[in-house]
C-alpha positions as MATLAB code, in Angstrom:
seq = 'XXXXXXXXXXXXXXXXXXXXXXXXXXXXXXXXXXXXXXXXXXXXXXXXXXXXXXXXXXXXXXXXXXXXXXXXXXXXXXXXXXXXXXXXXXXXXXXXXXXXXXXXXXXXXXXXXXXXXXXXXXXXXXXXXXXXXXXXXXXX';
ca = [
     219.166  200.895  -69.151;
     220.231  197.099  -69.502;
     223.768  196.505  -70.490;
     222.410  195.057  -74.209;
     220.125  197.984  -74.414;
     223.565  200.150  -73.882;
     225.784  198.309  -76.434;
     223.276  198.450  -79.183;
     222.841  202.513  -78.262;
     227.059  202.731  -78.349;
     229.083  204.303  -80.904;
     230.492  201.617  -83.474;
     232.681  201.850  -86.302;
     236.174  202.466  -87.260;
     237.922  205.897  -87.878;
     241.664  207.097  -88.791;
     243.551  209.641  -87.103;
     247.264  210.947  -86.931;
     248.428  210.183  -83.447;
     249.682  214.019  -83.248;
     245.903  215.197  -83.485;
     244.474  215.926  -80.307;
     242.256  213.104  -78.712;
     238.553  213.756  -79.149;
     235.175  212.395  -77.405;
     234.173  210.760  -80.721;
     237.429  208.889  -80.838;
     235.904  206.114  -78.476;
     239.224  203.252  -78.160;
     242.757  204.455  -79.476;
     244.427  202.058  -80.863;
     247.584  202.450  -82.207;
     248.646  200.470  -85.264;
     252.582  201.389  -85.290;
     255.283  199.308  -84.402;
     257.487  202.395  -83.518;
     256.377  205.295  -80.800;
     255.233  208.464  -82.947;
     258.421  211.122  -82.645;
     257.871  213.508  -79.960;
     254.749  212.625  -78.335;
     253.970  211.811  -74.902;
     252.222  208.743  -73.936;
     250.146  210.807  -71.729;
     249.386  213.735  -74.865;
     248.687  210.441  -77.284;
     246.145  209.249  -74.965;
     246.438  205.629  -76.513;
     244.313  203.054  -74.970;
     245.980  200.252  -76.505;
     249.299  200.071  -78.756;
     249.024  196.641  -81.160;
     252.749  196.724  -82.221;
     252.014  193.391  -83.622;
     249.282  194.213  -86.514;
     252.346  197.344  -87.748;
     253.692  195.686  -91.212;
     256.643  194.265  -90.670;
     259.986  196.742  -90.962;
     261.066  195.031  -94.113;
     258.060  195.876  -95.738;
     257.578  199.558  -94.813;
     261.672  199.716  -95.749;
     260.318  198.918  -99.074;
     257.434  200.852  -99.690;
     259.263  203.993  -98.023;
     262.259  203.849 -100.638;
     260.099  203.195 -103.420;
     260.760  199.692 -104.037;
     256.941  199.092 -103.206;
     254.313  200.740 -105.084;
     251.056  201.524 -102.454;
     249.343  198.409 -104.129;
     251.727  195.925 -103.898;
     252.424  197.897  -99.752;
     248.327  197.017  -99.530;
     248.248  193.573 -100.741;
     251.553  192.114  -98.935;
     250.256  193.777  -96.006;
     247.061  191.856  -95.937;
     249.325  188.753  -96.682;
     251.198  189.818  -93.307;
     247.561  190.134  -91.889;
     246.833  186.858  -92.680;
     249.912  185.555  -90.553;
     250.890  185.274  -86.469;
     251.109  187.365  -84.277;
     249.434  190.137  -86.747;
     246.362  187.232  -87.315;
     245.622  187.198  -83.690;
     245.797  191.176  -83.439;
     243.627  191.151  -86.258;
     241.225  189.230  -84.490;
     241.330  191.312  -81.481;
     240.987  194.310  -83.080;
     238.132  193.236  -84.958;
     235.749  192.010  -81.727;
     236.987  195.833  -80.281;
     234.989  197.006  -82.749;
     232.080  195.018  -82.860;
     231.764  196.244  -79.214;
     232.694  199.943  -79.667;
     233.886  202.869  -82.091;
     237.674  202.200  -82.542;
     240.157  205.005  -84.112;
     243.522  203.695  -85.460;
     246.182  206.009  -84.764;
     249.135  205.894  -86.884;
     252.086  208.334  -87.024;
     252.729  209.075  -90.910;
     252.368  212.069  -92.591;
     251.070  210.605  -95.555;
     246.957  211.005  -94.397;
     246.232  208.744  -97.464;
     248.552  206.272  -98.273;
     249.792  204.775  -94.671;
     249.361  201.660  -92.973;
     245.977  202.530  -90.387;
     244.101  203.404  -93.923;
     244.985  199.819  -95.231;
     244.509  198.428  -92.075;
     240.795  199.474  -92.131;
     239.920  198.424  -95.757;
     241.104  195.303  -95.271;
     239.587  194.971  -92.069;
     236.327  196.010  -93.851;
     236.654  193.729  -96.676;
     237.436  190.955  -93.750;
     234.174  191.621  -92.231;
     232.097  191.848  -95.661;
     233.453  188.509  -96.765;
     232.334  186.915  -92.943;
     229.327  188.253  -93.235;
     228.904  186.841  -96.971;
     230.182  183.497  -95.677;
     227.892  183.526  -92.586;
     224.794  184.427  -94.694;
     225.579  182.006  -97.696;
     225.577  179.384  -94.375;
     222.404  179.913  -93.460;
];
């Protein structure tokens, strides 16, 4: 098999996991999207493939949406702001030709399985891609 014919038969896409869950085949690339270490966890348990401390929010910001000052919204759309901004622009970009290329799971270490910053990660990254793709075919 050729090495295009493999890529286009590969995995793609874009998961969520806790970091505490065990590592599965599925997973393909674990990416970590914390600033800080998960709490009592090995590095060799994690099985992270690659830690991008810099697309984590900035502290200030998950200060703020931990104590309430923040409502999940407002967390969502500063953090795309943040996204939008070095060094978590150039992560970004990383990340997103990681995917292109293979399945990608962003491991994060909250408890909250909803409302944490790997889940906002991937919609925007999503809505990042749409409006490319929108841009690229309006182009044309």
């Amino acid at each position: 098999m050729s090495a295009a014919e493999t890529a286009a038969t590969r995995p793609r896409g874009l998961r969520v996991k806790r970091a505490y869950e065990p590592a599965a085949a599925g997973d393909g690339l674990r990416v970590l999207v914390d600033r800080l270490w998960p709490r009592g966890i090995s590095k060799d348990k994690a099985r992270v493939d690659l830690w991008l401390k810099a697309i984590a929010p900035s502290d200030a910001l998950r200060r703020r949406v931990h104590d309430g000052r923040l409502s999940w919204s407002g967390f969502a759309a500063a953090y795309g702001r943040e996204l939008a901004q070095e060094p978590a622009k150039s992560a970004a970009a990383e990340l997103r030709q990681l995917v292109r290329r293979q399945r990608v799971t962003l491991l994060y270490a909250s408890r909250d399985q909803i409302n944490n910053n790997a889940v906002a990660l991937k919609r925007w990254l999503q809505r990042s891609v749409r409006a490319r793709r929108r841009t690229a075919h309006k182009s044309r």
